[in-house]
C-alpha atoms as one frame of an Amber mdcrd trajectory, in Angstrom:
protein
   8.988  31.293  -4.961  12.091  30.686  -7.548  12.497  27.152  -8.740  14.733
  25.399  -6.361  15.401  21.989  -8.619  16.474  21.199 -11.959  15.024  19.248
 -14.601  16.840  15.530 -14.049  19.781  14.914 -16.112  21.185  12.105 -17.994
  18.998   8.874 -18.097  19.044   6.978 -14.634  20.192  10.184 -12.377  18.263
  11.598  -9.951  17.956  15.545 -10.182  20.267  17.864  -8.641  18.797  19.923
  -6.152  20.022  23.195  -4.437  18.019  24.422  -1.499  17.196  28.256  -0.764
  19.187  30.563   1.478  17.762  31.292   4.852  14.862  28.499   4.520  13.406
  27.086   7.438  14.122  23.452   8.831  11.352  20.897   8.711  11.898  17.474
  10.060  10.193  14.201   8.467   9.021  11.786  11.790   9.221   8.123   9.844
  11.447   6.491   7.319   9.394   4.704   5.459   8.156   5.820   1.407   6.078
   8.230   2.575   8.204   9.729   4.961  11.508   9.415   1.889   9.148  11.252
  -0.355   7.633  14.166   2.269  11.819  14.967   2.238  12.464  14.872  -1.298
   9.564  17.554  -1.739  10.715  19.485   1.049  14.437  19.721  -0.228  13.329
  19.922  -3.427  10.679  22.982  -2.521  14.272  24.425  -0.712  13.838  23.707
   2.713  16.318  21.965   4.952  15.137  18.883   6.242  16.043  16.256   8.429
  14.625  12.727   8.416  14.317  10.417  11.717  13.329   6.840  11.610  13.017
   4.610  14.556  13.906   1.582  13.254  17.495   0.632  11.762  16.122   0.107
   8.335  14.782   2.726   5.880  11.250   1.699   3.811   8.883   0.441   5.870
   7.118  -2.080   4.120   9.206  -1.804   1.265  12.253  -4.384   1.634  14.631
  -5.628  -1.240  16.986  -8.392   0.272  17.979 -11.964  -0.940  16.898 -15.424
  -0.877  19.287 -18.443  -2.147  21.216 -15.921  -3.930  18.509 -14.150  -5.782
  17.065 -10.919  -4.780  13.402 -10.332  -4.315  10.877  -8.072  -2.584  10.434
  -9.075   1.048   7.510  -6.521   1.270   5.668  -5.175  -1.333   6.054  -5.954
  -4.386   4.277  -3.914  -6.867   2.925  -0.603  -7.530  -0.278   0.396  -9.246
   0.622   1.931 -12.631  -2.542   4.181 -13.102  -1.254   6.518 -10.713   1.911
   8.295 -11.626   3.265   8.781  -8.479   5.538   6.181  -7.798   6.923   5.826
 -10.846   7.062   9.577 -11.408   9.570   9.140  -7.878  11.213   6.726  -9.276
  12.476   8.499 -12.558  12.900  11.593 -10.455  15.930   9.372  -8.147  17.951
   7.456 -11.157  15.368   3.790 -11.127  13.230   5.257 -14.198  15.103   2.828
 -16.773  14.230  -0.253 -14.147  10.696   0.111 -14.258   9.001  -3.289 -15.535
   5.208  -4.515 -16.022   4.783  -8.034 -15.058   5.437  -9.804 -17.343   2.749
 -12.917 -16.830  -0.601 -11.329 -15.751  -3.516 -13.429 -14.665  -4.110 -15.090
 -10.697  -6.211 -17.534 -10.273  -8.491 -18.560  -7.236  -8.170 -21.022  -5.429
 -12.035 -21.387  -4.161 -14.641 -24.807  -3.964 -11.920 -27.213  -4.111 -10.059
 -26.662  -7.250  -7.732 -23.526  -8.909 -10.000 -21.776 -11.068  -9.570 -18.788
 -13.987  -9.926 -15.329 -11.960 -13.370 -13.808 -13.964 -12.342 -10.927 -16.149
 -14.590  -8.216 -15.986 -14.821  -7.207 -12.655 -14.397  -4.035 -10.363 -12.602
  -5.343  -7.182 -14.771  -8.820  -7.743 -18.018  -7.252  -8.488 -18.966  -8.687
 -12.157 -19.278  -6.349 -15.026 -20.280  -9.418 -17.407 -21.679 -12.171 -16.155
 -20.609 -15.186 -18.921 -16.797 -14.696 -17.546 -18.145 -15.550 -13.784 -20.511
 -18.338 -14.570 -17.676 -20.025 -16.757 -15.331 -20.076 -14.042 -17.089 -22.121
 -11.699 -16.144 -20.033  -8.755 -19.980 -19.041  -7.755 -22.487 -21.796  -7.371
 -25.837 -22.457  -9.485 -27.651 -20.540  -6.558 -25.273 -17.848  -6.160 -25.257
 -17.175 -10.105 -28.976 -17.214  -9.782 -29.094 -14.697  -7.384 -27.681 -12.343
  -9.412 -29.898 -10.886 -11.815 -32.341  -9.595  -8.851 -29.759  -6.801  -8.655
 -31.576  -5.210 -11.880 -34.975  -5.418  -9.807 -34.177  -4.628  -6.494 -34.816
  -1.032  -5.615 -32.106   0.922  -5.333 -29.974   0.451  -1.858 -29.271   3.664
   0.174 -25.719   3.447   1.786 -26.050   7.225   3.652 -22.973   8.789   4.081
 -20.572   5.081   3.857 -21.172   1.280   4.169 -19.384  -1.937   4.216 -18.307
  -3.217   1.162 -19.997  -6.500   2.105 -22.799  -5.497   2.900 -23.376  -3.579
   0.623 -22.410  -6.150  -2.393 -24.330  -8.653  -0.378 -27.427  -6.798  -0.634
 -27.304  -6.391  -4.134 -25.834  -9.460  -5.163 -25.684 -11.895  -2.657 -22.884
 -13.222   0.052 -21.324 -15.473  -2.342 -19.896 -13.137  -4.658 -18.573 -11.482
  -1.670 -17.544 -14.191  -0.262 -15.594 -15.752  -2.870 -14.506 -12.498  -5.232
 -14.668  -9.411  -3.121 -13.262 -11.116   0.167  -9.797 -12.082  -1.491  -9.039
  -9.560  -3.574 -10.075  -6.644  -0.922  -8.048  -9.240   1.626  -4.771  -9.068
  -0.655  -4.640  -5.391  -0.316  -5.796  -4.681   3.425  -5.571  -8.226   4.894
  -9.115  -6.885   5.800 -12.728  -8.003   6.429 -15.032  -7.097   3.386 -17.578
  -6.910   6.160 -15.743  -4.309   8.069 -14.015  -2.136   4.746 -15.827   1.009
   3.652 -17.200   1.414   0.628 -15.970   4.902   0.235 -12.538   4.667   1.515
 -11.473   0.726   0.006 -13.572   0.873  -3.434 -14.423   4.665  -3.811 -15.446
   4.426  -7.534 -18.069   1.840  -6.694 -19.042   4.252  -3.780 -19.883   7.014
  -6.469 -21.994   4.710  -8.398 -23.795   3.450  -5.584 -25.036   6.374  -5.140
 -25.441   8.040  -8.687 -27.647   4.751  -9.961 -29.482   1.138  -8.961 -27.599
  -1.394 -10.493 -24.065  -2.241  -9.087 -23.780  -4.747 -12.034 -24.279  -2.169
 -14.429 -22.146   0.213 -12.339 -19.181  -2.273 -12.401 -19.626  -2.394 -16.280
 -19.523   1.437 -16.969 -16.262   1.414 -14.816 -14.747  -1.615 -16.725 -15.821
   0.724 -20.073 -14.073   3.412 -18.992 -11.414   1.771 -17.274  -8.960   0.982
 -20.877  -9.882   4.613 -22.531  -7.915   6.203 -19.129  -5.240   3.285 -18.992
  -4.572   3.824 -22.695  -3.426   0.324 -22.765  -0.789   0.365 -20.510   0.073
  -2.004 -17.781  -2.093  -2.048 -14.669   1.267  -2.046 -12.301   4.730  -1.690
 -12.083   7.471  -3.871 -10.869  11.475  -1.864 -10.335  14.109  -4.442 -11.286
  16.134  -5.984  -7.792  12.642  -5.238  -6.485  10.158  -2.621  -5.572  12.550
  -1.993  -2.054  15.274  -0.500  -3.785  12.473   3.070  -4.219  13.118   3.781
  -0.632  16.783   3.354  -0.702  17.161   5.328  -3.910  14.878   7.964  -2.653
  17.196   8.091   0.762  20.245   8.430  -1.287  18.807  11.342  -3.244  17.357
  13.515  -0.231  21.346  12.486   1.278  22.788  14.001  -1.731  20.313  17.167
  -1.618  21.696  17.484   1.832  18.600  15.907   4.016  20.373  14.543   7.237
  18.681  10.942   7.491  19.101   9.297  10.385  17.950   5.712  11.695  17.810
   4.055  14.748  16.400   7.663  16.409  12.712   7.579  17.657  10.909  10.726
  18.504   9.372  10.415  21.833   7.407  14.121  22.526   6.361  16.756  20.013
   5.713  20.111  21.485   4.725  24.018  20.551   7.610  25.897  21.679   6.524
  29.839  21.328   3.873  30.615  18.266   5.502  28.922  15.509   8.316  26.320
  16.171   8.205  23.206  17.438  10.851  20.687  19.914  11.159  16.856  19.539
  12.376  15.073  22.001  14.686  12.116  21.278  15.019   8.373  22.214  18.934
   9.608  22.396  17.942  12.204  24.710  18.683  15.236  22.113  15.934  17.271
  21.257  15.406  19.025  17.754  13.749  22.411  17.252  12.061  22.527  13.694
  10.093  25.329  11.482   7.859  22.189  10.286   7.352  18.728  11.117   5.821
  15.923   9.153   4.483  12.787  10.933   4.859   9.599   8.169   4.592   7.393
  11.134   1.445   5.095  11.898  -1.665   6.150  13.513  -1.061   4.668  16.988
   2.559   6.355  16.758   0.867   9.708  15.454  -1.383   9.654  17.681   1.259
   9.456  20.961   2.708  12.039  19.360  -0.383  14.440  19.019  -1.798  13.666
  22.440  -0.170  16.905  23.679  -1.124  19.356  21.394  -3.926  17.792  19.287
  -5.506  15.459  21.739  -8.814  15.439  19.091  -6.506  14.364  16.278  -4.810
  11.696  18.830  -8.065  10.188  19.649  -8.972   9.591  16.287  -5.851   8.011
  14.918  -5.986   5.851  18.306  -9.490   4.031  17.295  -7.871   2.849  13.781
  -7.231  -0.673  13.909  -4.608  -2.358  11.854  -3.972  -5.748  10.426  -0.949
  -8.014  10.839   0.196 -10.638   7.868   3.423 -12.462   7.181   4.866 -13.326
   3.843   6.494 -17.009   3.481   9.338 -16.236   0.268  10.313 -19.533  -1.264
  13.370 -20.767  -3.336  12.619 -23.947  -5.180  14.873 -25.901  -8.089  12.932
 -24.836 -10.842  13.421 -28.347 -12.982  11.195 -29.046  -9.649   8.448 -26.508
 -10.288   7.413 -27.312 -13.943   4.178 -28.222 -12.875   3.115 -25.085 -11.474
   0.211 -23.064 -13.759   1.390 -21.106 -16.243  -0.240 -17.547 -13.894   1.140
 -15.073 -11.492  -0.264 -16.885  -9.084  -3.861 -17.704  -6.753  -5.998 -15.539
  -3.987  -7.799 -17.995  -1.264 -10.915 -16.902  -0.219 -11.143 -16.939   3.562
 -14.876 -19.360   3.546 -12.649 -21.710   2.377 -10.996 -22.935   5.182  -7.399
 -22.735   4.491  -4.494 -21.105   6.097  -2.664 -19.249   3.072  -4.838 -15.832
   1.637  -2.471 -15.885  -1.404   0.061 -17.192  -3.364   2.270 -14.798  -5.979
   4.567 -17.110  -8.214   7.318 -14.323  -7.871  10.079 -15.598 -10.765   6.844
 -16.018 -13.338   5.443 -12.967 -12.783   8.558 -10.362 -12.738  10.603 -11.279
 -15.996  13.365  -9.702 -13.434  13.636 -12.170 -11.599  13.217 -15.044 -13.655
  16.363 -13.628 -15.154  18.173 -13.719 -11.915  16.968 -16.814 -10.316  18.711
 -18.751 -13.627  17.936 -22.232 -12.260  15.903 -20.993  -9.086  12.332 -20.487
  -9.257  10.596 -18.128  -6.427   7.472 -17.900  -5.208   5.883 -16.728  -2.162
   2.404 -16.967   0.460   0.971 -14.695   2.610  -1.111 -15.560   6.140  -3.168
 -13.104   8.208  -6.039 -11.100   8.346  -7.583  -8.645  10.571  -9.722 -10.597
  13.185  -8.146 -13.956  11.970  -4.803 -13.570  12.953  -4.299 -16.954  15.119
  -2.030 -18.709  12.278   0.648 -15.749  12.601   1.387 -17.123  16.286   3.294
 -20.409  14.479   6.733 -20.451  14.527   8.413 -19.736  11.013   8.909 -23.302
  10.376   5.531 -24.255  11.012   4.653 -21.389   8.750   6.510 -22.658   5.965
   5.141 -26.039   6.715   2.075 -25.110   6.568   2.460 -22.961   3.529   3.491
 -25.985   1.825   0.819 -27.885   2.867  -1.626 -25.461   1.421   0.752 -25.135
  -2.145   0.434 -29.461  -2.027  -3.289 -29.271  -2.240  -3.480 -25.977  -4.294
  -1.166 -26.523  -7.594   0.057 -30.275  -6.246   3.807 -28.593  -5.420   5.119
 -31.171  -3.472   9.338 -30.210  -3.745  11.346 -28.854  -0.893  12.506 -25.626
  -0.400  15.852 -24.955  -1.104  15.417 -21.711   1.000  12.585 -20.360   3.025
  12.054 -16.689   4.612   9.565 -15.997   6.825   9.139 -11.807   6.741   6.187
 -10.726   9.509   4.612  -7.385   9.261   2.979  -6.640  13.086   0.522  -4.036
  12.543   1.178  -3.392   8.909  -1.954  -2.473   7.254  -4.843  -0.116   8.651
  -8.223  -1.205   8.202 -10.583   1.618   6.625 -13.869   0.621   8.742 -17.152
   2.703   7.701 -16.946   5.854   8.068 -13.095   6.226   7.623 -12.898   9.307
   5.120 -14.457  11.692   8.101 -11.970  10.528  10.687  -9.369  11.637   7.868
 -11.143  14.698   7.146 -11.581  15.345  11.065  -7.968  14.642  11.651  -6.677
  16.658   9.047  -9.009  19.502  10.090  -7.508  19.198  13.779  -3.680  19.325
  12.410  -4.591  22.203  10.379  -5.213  24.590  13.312  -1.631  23.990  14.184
   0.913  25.741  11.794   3.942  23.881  10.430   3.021  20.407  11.037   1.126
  17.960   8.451   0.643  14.180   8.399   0.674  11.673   5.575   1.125   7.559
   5.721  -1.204   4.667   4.771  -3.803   5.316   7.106  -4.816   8.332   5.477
  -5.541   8.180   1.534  -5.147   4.740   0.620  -2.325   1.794   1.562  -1.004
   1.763  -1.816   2.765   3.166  -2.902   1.514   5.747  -5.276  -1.200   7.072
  -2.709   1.560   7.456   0.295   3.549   9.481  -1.918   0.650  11.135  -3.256
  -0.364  12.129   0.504   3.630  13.054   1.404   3.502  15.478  -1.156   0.387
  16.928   0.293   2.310  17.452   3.267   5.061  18.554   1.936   3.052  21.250
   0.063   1.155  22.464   3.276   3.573  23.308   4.939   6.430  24.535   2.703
   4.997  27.897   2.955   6.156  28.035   6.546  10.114  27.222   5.845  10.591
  29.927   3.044  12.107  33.440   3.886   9.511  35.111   1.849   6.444  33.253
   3.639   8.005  33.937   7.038   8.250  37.639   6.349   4.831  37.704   5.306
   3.651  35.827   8.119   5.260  38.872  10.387   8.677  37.574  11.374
């Protein structure tokens, strides 16, 4: 295959691409980073590609808009730094001179009645060193007692995958998981520690588990290793007017490359038509034949879409349960705010009682948008877990009431907003339960027996921004060899 894309060119531009003659057309089913990405590779690897998403936004989770003037992230807001995809997709579509570290790093929890210091030291809140934890005051005298029986307790099997919670709990007692793993595995699935899977949520601590005894020694090899690979660079990555601008910049590329995007379409049927193509048929009543098809959609959508030809694959994207949250974004008067801790902001863990999992002090923690908020300060909450989801039935003033309520006792913020947004994200994260890296391997083995389609998405290699692009380009790359004159020959056409 000849190189179909050029190196990128001046500083900020996205590369020019120029697609092969004769390729094959692959359409993209979702509009969110994943499914942006999965049509960047494609035009890039010169296929033709068209992009449908049902909604009338591009980006999915990822959404930069405005509050009181000032932008900010209505979605997610960051992206994990030790992976190179995402900002590798950035550079590649003109935002590479916008990435930005935070630029205050440090949360704090908000846990047995006070803010306390978030323990260094720690591998998704299981302790590496000990003298960090017990100086925080987050774990009682009894819980910090309970630890050291983890270097005497025989070694726990876990078989083939088991809860996080459990797990930690049997080596170092509920409290820890209670009060460390809970919130911090909560701010990144809205999950249930006691439901997550060890190998799909914390996979490194999986590997341990099952290479030694001691999860408190395990947690301190990974913290060892963990600055050698990070070479001292920051842990994540921020894009200046906010992490939803990727999406849009990533739409305007694939645009210029020639990708036909189009919103406000849903696919409603996917079906074999002949050996090797495949018909979609439209909410607009068109249908689409394609060489290729990539599904960047959610399970439950996937899974309608599969029940036809891969009614295996369907069933096991249909069992996935997902988790629905709501963010509460916040403009204040910042000569109102000077009180606040001097932090990015607090996790709540969920034993505690009180409605808000989180709270990210937005304009202290992106030097961004401290910049652009001049004499606006912005912070935000989120509510909502999986199996806990009552709160998100309030109204969004109640939810901003109540956010407030929980700020009050928190950090003692007791100004008004001069702005509130209430953003609500039905269904937005799926839950990895036990045993979740099979049903991925099973569905991927089911999709495999049919040529020219591939899926990628959150629910598949982790919920993160590098990992979905990571997984669309792992679509993109299995089935590229379908859409290329040369690998259609060969194949007999």
């Amino acid at each position: 295959m000849s190189d179909t894309h050029t190196a990128a060119g001046a500083a900020g531009q996205p590369a020019a691409v120029t697609g092969a003659a004769g390729a094959g057309h692959a359409v993209v089913v979702g509009g969110g980073i994943a499914g942006l990405a999965a049509a960047w590779e494609l035009v890039r690897g010169g296929a033709r590609v068209t992009l449908l998403e049902a909604s009338p936004r591009l980006g999915g989770k990822l959404h930069a808009d405005e509050i009181a003037g000032v932008p900010v992230d209505l979605g997610a807001e960051s992206m994990l730094a030790r992976r190179p995809e995402a900002a590798d997709l950035a550079r590649e579509t003109g935002l590479g001179d916008d990435l930005e570290p935070p630029a205050v790093l440090g949360a704090g929890l908000w846990t047995r009645g006070r803010l306390r210091p978030m323990p260094k030291g720690h591998v998704m809140g299981v302790p590496g060193d000990l003298g960090p934890l017990a100086a925080s005051g987050v774990l009682s005298a009894a819980g910090l007692a309970r630890l050291p029986l983890d270097h005497v307790l025989p070694r726990t099997d876990i078989g083939d995958d088991v809860a996080v919670g459990h797990y930690v709990a049997a080596r170092l007692g509920h409290e820890v998981v209670d009060r460390l793993v809970e919130p911090l595995l909560g701010g990144v699935y809205a999950g249930n520690s006691y439901e997550l899977s060890l190998r799909a949520a914390v996979p490194q601590l999986y590997a341990a588990a099952r290479d030694g005894r001691s999860l408190i020694e395990a947690a301190r090899d990974l913290q060892r290793k963990a600055p050698a690979g990070d070479r001292g660079g920051p842990v994540f990555h921020g894009i200046r007017g906010g992490v939803g601008r990727l999406p849009l910049a990533v739409a305007a590329a694939c645009r210029a490359a020639g990708v036909t995007v189009e919103t406000g379409v849903a696919v409603r049927e996917l079906r074999r038509t002949g050996t090797r193509l495949w018909r979609l048929g439209l909410s607009d009543g068109r249908a689409l034949t394609a060489d290729a098809v990539v599904l960047a959609t959610p399970a439950p959508a996937t899974a309608r879409l599969l029940s036809a030809e891969s009614p295996a694959a369907a069933a096991e994207l249909g069992a996935v349960e997902y988790a629905s949250m709501a963010l509460v974004t916040m403009a204040f008067r910042r000569s109102e705010t000077l009180d606040l801790p001097q932090s990015s902001g607090f996790l709540v863990p969920p034993v505690d009682g009180h409605t808000i999992k989180a709270s990210t002090f937005s304009s202290r923690k992106w030097g961004w948008l401290d910049r652009a908020g001049g004499d606006t300060l912005v912070l935000r909450t989120s509510v909502g877990r999986h199996g806990n989801e009552a709160d998100l039935a309030w109204d969004d003033t109640d939810m901003v009431r109540i956010s407030r309520e929980d700020l009050r006792e928190a950090v003692g913020l007791r100004a008004a907003p001069i702005a509130a947004r209430v953003t609500r994200w039905e269904a937005g994260l799926p839950q990895y339960a036990v045993g979740h890296v099979d049903r991925v391997r099973r569905v991927r083995e089911q999709v495999g027996k049919l040529p020219g389609l591939a899926v990628c998405g959150a629910v598949y290699d982790g919920v993160g921004i590098p990992a979905c692009i990571g997984g669309a380009r792992r679509a993109a790359a299995e089935v590229l060899p379908t859409l290329l004159p040369g690998a259609r020959r060969g194949a007999g056409e």
